[in-house]
C-alpha positions in Angstrom: 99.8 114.3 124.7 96.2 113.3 125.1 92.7 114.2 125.5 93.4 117.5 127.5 90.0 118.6 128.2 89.5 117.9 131.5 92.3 119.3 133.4 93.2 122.2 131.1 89.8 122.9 128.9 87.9 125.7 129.5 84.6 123.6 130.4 86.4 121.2 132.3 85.0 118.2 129.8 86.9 115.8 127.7 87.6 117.3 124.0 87.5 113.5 122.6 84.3 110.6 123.6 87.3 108.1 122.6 88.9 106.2 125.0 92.1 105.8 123.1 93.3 109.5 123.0 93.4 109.0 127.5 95.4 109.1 129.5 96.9 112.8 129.2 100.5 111.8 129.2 104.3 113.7 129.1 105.8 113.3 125.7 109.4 114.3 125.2 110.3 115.0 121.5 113.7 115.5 119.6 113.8 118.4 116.9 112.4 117.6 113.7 110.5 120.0 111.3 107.5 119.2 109.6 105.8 120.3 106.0 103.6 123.5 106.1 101.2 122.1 103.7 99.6 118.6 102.8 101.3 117.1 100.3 100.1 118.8 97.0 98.9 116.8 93.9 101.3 119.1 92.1 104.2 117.2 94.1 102.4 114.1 94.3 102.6 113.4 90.4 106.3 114.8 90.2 107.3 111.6 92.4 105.0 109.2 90.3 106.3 110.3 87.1 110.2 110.9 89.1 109.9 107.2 89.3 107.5 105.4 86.6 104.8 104.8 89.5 101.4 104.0 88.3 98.7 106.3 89.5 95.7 104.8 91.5 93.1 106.5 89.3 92.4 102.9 87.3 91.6 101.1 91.0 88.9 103.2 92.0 85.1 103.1 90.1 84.0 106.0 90.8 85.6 109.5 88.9 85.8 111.1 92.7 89.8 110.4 92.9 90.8 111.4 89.2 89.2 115.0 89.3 90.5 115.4 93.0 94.2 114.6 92.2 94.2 117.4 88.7 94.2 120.5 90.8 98.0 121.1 91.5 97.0 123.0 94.9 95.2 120.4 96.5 96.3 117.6 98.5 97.3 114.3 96.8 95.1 111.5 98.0 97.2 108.3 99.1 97.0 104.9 100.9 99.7 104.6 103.8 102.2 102.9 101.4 102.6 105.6 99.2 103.0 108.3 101.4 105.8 106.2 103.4 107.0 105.5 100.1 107.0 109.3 99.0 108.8 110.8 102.0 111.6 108.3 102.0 111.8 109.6 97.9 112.3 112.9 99.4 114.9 111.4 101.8 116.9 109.3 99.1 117.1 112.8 96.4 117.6 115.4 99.3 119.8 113.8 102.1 117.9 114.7 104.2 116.0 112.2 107.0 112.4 112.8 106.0 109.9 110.3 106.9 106.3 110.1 108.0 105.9 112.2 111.2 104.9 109.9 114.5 101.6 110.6 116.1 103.5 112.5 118.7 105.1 114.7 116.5 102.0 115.3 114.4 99.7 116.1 117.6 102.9 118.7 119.1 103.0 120.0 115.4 98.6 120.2 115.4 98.9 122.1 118.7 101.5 124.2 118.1 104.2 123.0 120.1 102.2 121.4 122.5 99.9 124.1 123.6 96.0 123.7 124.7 94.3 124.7 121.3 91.5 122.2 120.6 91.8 122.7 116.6 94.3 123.5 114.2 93.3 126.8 113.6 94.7 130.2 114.0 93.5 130.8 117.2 92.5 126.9 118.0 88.9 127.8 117.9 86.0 127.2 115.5 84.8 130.6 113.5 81.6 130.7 111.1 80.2 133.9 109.0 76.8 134.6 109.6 75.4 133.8 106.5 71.4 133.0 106.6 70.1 129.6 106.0 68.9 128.3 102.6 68.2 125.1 101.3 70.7 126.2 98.7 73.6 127.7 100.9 74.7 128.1 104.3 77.4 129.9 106.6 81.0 130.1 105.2 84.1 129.0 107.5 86.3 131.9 108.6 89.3 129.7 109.8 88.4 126.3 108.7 86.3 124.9 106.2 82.3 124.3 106.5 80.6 122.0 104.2 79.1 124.9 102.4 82.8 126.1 101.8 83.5 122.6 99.7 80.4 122.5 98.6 80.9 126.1 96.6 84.0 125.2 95.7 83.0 122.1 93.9 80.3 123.7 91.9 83.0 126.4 90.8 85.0 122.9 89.4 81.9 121.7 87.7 82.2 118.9 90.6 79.1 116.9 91.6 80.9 116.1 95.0 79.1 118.5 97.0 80.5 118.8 100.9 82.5 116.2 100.2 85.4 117.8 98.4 88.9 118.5 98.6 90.0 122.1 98.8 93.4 123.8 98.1 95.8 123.1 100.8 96.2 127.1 101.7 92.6 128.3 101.4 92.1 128.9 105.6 94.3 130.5 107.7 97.1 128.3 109.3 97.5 127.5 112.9 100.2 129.7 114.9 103.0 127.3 114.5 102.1 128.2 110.5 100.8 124.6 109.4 97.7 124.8 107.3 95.0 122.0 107.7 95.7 119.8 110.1 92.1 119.8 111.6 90.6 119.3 108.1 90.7 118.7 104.2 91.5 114.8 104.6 92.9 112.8 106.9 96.4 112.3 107.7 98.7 109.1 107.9 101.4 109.1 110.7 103.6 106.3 111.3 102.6 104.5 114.0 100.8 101.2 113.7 97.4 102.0 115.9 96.8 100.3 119.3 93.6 101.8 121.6 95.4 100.9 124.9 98.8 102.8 123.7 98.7 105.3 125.7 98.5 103.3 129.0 102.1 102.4 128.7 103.6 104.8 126.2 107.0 106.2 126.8 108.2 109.3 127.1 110.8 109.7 124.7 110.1 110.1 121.0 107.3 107.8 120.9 107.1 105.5 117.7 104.0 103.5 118.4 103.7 100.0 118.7 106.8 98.0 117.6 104.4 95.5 115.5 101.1 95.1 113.7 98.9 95.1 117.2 95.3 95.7 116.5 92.2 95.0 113.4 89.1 95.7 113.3 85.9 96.4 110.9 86.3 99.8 111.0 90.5 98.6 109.3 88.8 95.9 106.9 90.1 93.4 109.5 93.8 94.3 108.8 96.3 95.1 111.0 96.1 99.0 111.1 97.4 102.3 110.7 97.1 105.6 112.9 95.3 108.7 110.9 95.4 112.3 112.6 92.9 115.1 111.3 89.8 115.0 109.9 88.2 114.4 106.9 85.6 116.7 106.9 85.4 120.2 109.2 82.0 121.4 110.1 82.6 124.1 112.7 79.0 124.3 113.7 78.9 120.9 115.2 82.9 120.5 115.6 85.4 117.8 113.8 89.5 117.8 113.8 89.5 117.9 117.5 93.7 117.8 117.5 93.3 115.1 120.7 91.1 112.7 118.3 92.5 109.4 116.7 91.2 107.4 113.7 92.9 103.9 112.3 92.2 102.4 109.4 94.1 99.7 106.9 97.4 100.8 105.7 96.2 99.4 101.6 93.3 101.6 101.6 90.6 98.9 101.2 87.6 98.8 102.6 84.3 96.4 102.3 81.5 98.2 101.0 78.0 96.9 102.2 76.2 98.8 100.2 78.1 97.3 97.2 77.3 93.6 98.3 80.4 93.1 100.4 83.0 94.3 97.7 86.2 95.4 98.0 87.1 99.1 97.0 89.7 101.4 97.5 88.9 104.6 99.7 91.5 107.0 99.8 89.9 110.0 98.4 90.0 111.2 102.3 93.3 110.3 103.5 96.4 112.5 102.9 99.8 113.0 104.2 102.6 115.0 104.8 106.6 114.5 105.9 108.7 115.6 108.4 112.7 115.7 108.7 114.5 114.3 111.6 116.6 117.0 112.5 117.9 119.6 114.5 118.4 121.7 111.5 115.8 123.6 110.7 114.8 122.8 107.2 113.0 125.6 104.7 
């Protein structure tokens, strides 16, 4: 687990300029299996209206998270409370142990059981088309999305959102475990509560992060924060979703905007989720 550039990349470089996704390290994982897709919006609002749960489409100014969460195909937007809180619904109506997947089990699921692909794709490679240059359009993705992908696909919603826009959870190609956008289309929450220097001392069995709260920052509204795997955004010509990569941020969701004189909003528009069981069955 780990930034595996350097002793098993084809250039010989580090994959990740981080210094939190170091040392490579042996991970030993128990059998779980995880979702295919991102959670939906589709199964999103089943489990708000399932249990009277108020949307979060009143806390946010802007329009940006009520016209992403009405397309049933796309992923449902989320702080890290809700998506904790919607896998252990799925755990308490099915019997079964789903949860939030670790950041272990998210980067062995990302890679395909473990192997040395750099993205999430089908082949764990970036591909392009070869569409000319405009100042109106650009290259499509071919395995993962580019910005002029989501930027298409909003003005077919009547979306002013441009690049920065959900898209349906199946509209690339999955990687070859069969999981569909893990290295793009919003990022995702794991369980783990985020420390840089984790890897140092991290052991080998089943790792579940740190046992407490360990580290804040800025970047996590100076809260005690939250591991995010993924990406928010691809763009295959300059690379993003690098499956070694690690982002934190506050598990609430809030951030303080400068540009809004210091005020508080809510910025989950690019943070998703999806659950994993706990099991040696295999799940379907």
């Amino acid at each position: 687990m780990g930034d595996f550039g350097v002793e098993h990349g084809k250039q010989g470089l580090p994959y990740d300029g981080d210094s939190d996704s170091k040392p490579l390290h042996k991970v030993e994982l128990s059998s779980y299996s995880i979702g295919r897709f991102k959670v939906t919006n589709k199964e999103f609002q089943l489990y708000l209206s399932a249990n009277n749960v108020r949307s979060r489409h009143g806390d946010v100014e802007d329009s940006t998270l009520k016209i992403f969460s009405v397309p049933p195909k796309n992923p449902a937007h989320m702080d890290w409370f809700e998506a904790e809180n919607y896998c252990s619904w799925l755990a308490r109506i099915s019997g079964l142990p789903f949860a939030l997947p670790t950041e272990a089990q998210w980067e062995y699921a990302a890679r395909s059981r473990g192997q040395f692909l750099a993205v999430a794709t089908d082949d764990g490679t970036y591909k392009t088309g070869s569409t000319p240059y405009s100042e109106f359009d650009g290259p499509r993705g071919i395995n993962i999305s580019d910005y002029w992908d989501r930027a298409s696909y909003a003005k077919e919603m009547g979306w002013r959102t441009g690049g920065l826009t959900s898209l349906p959870v199946d509209r690339f190609p999955p990687n070859p475990l069969g999981l569909y956008a893990m290295s793009d289309n919003g990022f995702e929450w794991v369980k783990d509560w985020y420390d840089p220097e984790y890897y140092q001392h991290s052991p080998i069995k089943d790792p579940q992060g740190p046992q407490e709260p360990k580290y804040k920052s800025p970047a996590s509204n100076n809260k005690y924060a939250k591991v995010l795997r993924g990406a928010e955004y691809a763009n295959p010509r300059w690379g993003a979703g690098v499956n070694v990569h690690r982002s934190y941020r506050n598990p609430d969701g809030h951030m303080t905007s400068r540009l809004r004189g210091g005020k508080v909003l809510l910025v989950i528009t690019n943070k998703t989720a999806r659950c994993v069981v706990n099991s040696v069955m295999t799940v379907k």
